[in-house]
N, C-alpha and C positions, 0 to 999 in steps of 0.2 A: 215165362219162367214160373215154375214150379214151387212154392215153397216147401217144403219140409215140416213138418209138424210133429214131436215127439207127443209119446203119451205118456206118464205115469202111470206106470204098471208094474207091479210085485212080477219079480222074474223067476222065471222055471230054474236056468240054468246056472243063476247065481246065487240059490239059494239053500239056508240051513233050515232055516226055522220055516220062516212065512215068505219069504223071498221080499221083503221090504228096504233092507239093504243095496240088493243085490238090483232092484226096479228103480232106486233112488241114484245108484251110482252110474245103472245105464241113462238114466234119464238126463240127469248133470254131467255127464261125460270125466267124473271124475272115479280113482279107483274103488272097489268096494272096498277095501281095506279101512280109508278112513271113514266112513260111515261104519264098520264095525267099531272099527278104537274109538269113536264116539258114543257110541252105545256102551260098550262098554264102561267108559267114564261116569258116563249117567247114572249106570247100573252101580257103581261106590257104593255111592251116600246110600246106601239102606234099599235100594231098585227100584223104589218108584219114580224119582226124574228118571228114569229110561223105560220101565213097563209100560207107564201110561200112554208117555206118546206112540212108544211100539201098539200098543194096542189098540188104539185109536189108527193110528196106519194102517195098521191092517184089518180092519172094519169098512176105511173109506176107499183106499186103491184098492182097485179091481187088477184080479188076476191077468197073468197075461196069454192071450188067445192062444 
């Protein structure tokens, strides 16, 4: 038996900005919708709880092949 191993990886074809969303919601199997409306929320208060971590994300996941 085989197991399966996902990777974290910012996605080509889910993406707007950087594809960190779109890498996060294939990787958890949940939709990308809520990791936008999350971000989004972050972004409120003034946009750094949402820049920061966005940008650190997308520094450390690597693109997807």
């Amino acid at each position: 038996m085989v197991a399966s191993t996902k990777e974290l990886r910012r996605s080509r074809d889910k993406r707007i900005v950087a594809g960190i969303c779109g890498g996060l919601s294939e990787f958890f199997g949940i939709s990308v919708f809520w990791f936008r409306l999350a971000l989004v929320i972050l972004l409120i208060p003034g946009g750094l709880p949402g820049l920061v971590p966005y940008a650190i994300l997308w520094i450390v996941i690597p693109k997807e092949r």
